[in-house]
N, C-alpha and C positions, 0 to 999 in steps of 0.2 A: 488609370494609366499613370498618372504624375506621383500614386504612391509605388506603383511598380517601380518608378523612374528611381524613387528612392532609396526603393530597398534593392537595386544594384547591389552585384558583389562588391565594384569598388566604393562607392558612397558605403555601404557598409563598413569596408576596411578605414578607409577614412575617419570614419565615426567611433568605431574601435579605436584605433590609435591616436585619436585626439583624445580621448577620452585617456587614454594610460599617460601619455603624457599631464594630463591636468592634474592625471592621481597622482603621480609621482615628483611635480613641482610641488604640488601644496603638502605631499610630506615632506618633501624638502626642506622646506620652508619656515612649516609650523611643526614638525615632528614626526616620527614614525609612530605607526602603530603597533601591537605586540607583537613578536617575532614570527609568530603562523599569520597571523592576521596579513600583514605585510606581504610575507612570500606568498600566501594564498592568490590575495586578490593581482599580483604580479603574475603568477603563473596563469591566473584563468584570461588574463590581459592578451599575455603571449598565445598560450593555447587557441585559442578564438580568433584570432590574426592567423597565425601558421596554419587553419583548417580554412578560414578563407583566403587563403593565399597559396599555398601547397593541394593543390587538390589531388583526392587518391585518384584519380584518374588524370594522368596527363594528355596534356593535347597538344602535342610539339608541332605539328605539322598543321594544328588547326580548320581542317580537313576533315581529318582522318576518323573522326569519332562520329559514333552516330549522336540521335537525340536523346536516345533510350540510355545507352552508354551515359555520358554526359548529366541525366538524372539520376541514375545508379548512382553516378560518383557524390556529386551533389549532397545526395538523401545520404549517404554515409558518414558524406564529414558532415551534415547537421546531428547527425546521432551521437558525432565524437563531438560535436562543439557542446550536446546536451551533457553527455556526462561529464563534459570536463566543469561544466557549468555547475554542475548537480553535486559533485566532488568535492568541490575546491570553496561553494556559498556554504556548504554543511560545513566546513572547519569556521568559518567566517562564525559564524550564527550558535557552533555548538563550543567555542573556544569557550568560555566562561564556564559551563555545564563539566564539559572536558577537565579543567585543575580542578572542580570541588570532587570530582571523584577517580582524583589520584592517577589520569591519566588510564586508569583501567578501561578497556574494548568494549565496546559490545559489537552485537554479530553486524548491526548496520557501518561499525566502525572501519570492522575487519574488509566489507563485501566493498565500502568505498576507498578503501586503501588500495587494494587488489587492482581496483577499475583503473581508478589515479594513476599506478605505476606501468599499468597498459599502455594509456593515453603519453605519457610519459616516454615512452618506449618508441611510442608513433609518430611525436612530434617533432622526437630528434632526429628519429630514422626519415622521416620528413625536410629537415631542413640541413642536417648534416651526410647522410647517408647512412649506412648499417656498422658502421666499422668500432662508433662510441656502444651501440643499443646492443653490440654483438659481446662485445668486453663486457657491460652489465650483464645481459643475459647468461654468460660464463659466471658470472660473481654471483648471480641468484642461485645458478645451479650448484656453486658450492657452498653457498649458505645451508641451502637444505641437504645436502647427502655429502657434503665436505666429513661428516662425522663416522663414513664409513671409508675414509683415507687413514691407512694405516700410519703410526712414526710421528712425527711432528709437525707435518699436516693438518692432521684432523681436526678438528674440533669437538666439543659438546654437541649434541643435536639440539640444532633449533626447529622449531614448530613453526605450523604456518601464523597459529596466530600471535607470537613471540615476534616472525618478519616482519607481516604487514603492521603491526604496531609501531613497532620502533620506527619505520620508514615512514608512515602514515600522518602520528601523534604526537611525537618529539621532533627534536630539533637537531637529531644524532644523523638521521637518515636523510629523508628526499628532499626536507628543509633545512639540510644544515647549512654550515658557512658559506658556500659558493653561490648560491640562491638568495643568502642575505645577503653578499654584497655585488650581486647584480641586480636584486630588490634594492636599494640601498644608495650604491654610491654611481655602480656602471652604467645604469641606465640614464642616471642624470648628465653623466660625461658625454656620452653616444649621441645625446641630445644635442647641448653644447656643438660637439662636433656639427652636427647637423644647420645649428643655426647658421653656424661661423661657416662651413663651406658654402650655404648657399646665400652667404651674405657677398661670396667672391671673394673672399682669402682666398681660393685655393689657386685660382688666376691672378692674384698679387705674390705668390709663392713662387709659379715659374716663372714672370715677368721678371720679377725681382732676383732670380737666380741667373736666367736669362742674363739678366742686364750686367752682374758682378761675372761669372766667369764663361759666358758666352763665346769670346772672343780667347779665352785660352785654348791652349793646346787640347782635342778630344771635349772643346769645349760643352758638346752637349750632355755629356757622359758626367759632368762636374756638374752640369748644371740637373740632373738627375739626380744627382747625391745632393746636393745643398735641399733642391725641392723636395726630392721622396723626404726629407729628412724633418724639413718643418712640417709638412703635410702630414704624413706618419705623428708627429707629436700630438698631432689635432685626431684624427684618423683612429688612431690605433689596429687598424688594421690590414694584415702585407697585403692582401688581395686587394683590397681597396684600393688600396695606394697605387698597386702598379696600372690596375682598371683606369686610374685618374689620373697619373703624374707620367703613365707609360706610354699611352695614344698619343702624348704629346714629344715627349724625348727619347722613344723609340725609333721614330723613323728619320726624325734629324740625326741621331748618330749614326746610322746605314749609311744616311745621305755623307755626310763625312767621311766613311771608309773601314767604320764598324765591320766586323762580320753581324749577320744577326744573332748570331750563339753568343756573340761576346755583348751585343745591345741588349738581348734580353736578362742574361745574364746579372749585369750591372742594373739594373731596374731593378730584379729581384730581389738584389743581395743590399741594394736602400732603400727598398721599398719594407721589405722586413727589420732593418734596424729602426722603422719610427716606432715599431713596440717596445723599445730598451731605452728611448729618447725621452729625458724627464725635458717638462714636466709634467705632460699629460700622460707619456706613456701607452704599454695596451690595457685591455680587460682585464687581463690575469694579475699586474701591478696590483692593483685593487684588493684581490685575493689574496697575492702572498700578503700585505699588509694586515689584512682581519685575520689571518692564518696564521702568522707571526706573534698578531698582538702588539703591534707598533703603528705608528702613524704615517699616513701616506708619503707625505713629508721626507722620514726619515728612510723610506724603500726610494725616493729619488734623488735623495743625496746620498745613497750607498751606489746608485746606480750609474753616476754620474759620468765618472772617470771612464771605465768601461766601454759607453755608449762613445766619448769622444775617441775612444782607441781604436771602435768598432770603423767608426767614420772616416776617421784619417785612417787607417789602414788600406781603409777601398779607395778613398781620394788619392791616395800616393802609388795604390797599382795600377789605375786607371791612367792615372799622370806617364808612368811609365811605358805603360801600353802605346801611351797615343804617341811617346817618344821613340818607341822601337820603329817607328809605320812611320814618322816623321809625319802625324797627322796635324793639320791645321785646325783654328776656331772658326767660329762665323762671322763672316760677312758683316763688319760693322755695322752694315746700314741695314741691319735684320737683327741688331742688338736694341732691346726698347731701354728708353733713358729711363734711370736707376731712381735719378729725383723726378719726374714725370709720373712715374708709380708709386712712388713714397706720395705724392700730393693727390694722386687720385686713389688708389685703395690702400696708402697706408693706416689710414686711420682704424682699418677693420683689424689688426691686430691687437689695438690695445684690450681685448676682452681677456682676448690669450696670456697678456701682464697682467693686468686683472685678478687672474684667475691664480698668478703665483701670488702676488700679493698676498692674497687675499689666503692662500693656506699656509703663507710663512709666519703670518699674524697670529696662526693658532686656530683658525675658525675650520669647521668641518668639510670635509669636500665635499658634502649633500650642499652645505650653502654656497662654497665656491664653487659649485657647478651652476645653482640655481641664480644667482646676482652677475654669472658672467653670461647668461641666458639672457637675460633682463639688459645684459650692457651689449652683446652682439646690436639687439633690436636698437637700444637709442643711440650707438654708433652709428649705424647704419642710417640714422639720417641725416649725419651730418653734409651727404653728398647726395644730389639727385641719382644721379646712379646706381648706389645701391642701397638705396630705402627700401624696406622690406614692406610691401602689401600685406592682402589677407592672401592672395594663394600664394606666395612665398613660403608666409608663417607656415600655412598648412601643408605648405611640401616638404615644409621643415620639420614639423610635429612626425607624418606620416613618415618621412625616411630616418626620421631617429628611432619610432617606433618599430619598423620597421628592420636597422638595423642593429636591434639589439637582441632579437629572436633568436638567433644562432648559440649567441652567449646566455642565455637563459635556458633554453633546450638543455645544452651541454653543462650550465650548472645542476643544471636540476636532477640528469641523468649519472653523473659524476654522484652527486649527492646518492643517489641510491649506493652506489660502490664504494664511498665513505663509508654507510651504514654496514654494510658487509664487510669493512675489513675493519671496526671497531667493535662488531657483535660479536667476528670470530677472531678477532686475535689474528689478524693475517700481517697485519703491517708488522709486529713485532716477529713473526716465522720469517718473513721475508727478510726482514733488517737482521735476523739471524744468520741467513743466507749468503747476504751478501757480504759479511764478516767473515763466515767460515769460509766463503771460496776466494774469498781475496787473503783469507790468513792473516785479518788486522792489518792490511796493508793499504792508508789511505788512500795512495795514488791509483792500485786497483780498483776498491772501491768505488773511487768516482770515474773510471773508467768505464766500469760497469753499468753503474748509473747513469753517466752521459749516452751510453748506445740506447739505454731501457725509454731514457725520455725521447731519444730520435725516432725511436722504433715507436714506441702508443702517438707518437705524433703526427705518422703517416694518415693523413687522409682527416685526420683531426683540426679544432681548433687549437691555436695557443692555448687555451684556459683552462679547455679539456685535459687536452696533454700532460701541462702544469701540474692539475688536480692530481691525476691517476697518478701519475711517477712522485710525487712530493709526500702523497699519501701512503706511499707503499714502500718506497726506496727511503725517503727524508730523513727517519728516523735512525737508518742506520748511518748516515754522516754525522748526526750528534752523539749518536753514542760513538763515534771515531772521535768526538774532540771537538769537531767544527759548530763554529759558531752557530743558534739558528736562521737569521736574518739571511749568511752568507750560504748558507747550505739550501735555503731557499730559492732567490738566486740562481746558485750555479743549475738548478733545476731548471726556471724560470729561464734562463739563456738557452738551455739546450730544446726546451720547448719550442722556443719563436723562433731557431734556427731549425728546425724540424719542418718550417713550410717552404725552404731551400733544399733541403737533402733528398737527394734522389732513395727510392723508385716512388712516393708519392709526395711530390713536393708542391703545393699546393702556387705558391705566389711561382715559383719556376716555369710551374703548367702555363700560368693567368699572362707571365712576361713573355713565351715562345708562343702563344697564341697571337698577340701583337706582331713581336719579332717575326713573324713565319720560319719559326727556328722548329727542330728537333725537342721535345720537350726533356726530355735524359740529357741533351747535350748540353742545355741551359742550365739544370739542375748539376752535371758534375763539373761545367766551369763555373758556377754559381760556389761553389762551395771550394774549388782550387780559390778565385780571388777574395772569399772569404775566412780564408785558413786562419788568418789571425784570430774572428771570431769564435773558432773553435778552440782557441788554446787560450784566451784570456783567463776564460773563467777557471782553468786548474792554475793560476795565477794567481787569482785573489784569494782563493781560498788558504796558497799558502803564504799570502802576503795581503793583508786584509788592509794595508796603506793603499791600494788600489781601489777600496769603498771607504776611504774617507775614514779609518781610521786609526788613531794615533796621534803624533806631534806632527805638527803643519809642516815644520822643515822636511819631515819622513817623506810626506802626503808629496810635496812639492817634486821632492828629489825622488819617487816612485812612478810620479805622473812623466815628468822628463826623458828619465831614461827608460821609461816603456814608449813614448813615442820613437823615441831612435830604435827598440826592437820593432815596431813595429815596422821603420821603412827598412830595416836589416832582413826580416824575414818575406816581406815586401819585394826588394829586391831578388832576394834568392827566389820567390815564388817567381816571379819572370824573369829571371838569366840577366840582371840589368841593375847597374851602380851609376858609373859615370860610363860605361861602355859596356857590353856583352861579357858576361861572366861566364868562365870555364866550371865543370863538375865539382873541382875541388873551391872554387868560389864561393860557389852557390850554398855547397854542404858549410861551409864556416861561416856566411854570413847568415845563416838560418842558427848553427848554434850560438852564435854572438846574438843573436833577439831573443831566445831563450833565455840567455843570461841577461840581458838588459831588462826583459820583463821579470824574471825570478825576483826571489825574493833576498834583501840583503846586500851592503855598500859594493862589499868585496866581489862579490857575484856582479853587478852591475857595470862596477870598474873593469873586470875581466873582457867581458861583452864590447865596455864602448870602448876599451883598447884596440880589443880584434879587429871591430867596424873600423875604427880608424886608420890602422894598418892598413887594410884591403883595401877603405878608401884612398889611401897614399901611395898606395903600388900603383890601381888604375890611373892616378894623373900622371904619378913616372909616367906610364907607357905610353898615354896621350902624348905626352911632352915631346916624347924620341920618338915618335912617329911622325915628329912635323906638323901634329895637329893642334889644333886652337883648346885650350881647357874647354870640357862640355860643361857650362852649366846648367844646362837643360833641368835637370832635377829636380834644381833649387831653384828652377826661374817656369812658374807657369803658362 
């Protein structure tokens, strides 16, 4: 009985996920292993957790299944946990055997490759739903009979056992990059996160934001962006965010006089900027860096500027909103003192310092994940409060383990569509494509490419998203000119904004569930108050002072006067300066933000003339109307 007791499904998961956790600090720590070795024993970690956890039979109603049902289901993910098992120890065990002969197949190579990319198939369709397994499955089908598409399409014919090799036995296919640095660097962040929210950061985030603009104007709606914003740094991901920063500053903005389309809205649209937020960033950060070929480091000091434009853009529409409604803050006496929280869970942030520290120094993000793990726990007991026990730690290991399943699935399944569009030469037809139908015109080009990454985004992760559009589109932005880093990037933006853009926007869905909103109606105000974030990134790409590069005085004098485009096209996006703005207002202080954010003195100057006209008319008319200067705007 007391072994039954043990071999529970969840003591089992338990036991799993501690256990990947302990794999993945101690290479952390002391090294990784060879690149298959690595992602093997990572995916069989995953695989084994997501078949005890996602069962092919669900039981929503908990009811509704029989007993017979219920073992069927059972008995089938034990068979998917056998061969994932069986699959994944043979690369472990035959790696060495594997280089002394040249990587060449044999038939037991080819039958575990095949199973693998099944299982594979399962796991994501399991934890992301059909929409990543459904695009692989299209790229398998052209792998193999792509060679009877006529024109510049086609390809060579590949063989099956040509496929399952390359995807199987290198490092081109199911193990390539995305898998190594979710093997690697993401799983140890995910972790991190994990220690640090359930150390109660994340309740020192809203207190603390709570406490600073509280009592401003829409103040819970500011206090939504300050939180989703540090939380998202930790987090890296929208869903999450809005799941944990939204239960909280959703229904106090109602209570203020929110609509809820406009509360969920706003949740959404900061809950998805903590993946653009250095210096933690999302999952996909990670990726573009090993994809680049550059240091984590230098993807969050390109990222920087952006992310704060992203912020202040929503902070100053928000601000205006709550001015149009003449909404108030809260209730003083339901604001928590700012030094009262600093001295009870400020201390749980310094891991988060820590952890910049510690990679501006040069050292790896596998160690500045693993030593800022190590500093959550001996923070944490500087205050009786929140000392981490043993079932802390273990909810800690179990929900980092946990969530990093998503982002592993989605590498690993991505990784297969790497492998097909490297075997067939598809990324270069495409990147031909999109040259010829834009006619060498870069601003098409990335127009193109921004729809391509919203569109594989729907219903997707960031990471996923990222992968497919960067691997397929990426290429033809640097044969336009653009940098790689930035061409990266402006991918990488249009991916994380993909869980806002309607018809499947993922964190929009998560925020109008909260709200009891509309969920289309959250997702196309979601994306009206984040117009700025959609236009940045054709911004940088053609003014690259906006990622931090060039002369400081550039950098300086580009960051400036993009904050004034941003409250220029801010303004026009809600009819609102120093008073209600007319048609012809609206349209000139949206193209004066276009010019303040462009690129270029003269462009900029143009812009912050315009803004200041407009701004100079609106006080006249205050003035002769007898009424007091608004400074509402400028005064929170």
């Amino acid at each position: 009985m007391e072994w039954n007791k043990l071999l529970n499904k969840k003591s089992l998961i338990t036991i799993v996920a501690v256990g990947m956790c302990i794999f993945h600090m101690y290479t952390a720590q002391f090294g990784l292993f060879s690149a298959i070795v690595q992602r093997s024993i990572h995916l069989l970690f995953a695989c084994i957790l997501i078949y005890l956890t996602f069962s092919i039979v669900t039981d929503k109603n908990k009811t509704t299944l029989s007993a017979g049902s219920k073992t069927l289901g059972w008995s089938v993910d034990i068979v998917f946990i056998i061969l994932s098992f069986v699959t994944l120890v043979y690369l472990v065990i035959e790696y060495k055997n594997l280089v002394l002969r040249g990587g060449e197949a044999t038939d037991l190579d080819l039958i575990f490759g095949a199973i693998l990319i099944v299982v594979v198939l399962d796991v994501t369709r399991r934890t992301i739903g059909w929409a990543l397994p459904i695009i692989t499955l299209i790229a398998i089908a052209y792998s193999f009979w792509g060679h009877h598409i006529p024109g510049g399409w086609g390809h060579r014919q590949i063989g099956f056992e040509q496929f399952v090799s390359f995807q199987y036995l290198t490092t081109e296919g199911l193990f390539s990059i995305p898998l190594g640095v979710s093997a690697s660097f993401i799983f140890i962040f995910v972790l991190f996160a994990a220690f640090l929210l359930n150390s109660g950061v994340g309740l020192f985030f809203i207190n603390f934001a709570n406490g600073v603009a509280g009592t401003w104007r829409g103040g819970p709606a500011k206090v939504a962006i300050i939180s989703s914003g540090f939380f998202g740094m930790i987090s890296g991901s929208a869903v999450a965010n809005v799941a944990s920063v939204g239960s909280f500053t959703v229904p106090l903005m109602k209570r203020l006089g929110y609509s809820p389309t406009m509360a969920g809205a706003v949740e959404a649209v900061a809950s998805t900027g903590g993946q653009i937020m250095p210096p933690v960033m999302g999952a996909a950060a990670f990726i573009v860096a090993e994809m680049v070929g550059t240091s984590y480091l230098k993807v969050c000091i390109a990222a920087a500027i952006p992310a704060v434009l992203y912020y202040f853009s929503l902070f100053y529409i928000v601000h205006i909103e709550a001015i149009k409604v003449d909404m108030k803050g809260l209730p003083k006496e339901e604001i928590p003192s700012v030094k009262d929280e600093f001295l009870k869970r400020g201390h749980l942030v310094l891991p988060a310092i820590l952890l910049v520290v510690i990679l501006v120094l040069g050292y790896s993000p596998m160690k500045a994940g693993f030593w800022s793990i190590i500093a959550v726990y001996v923070v944490a007991l500087f205050k009786k409060e929140t000392r981490m026990n043993w079932p802390k730690i273990k909810d800690s290991l179990v929900s980092g383990a946990l969530g990093a399943l998503q982002v592993v699935t989605c590498c690993a399944c991505a990784g297969i569509v790497i492998g097909v569009v490297t075997q067939t030469g598809l990324g270069l037809k495409f990147s031909n494509l999109v040259i010829s139908a834009a006619q060498g015109n870069l601003l098409l080009s990335l127009i193109y490419i921004a729809l391509a990454a919203l569109v594989l985004g729907m219903g997707l992760t960031t990471s996923a998203a990222y992968i497919l559009t960067v691997i397929i589109a990426g290429p033809a932005l640097v044969d336009l000119g653009v940098d790689l880093l930035t061409a990266h990037l402006f991918v990488f933006y249009y991916a994380c904004l993909s869980t806002i853009t309607p018809p499947v926007a993922l964190a929009s869905y998560a925020a109008a569930g909260i709200a009891g909103a509309s969920p289309f109606r959250v997702g196309y105000k979601g994306m009206w108050i984040a117009i700025v974030a959609y236009i940045v990134p054709f911004f940088f790409v053609y003014n690259p002072s906006l990622l931090w590069r060039g002369p400081l005085w550039l950098i300086l004098i580009s960051f400036v006067t993009a904050i004034f485009g941003c409250m220029a096209i801010g303004s026009a996006v809600e009819g609102y300066l120093l008073r209600k703005t007319n048609l012809l207002e609206r349209v000139l202080l949206f193209i004066a933000g276009l010019f303040l954010i462009s690129q270029g003195i003269r462009e900029s100057a143009i812009g912050f003339t315009a803004f200041l006209v407009l701004l100079g008319i609106q006080y006249v008319l205050i003035k002769r109307a007898g009424k007091k200067t608004i400074g509402a705007v400028f005064n929170p």
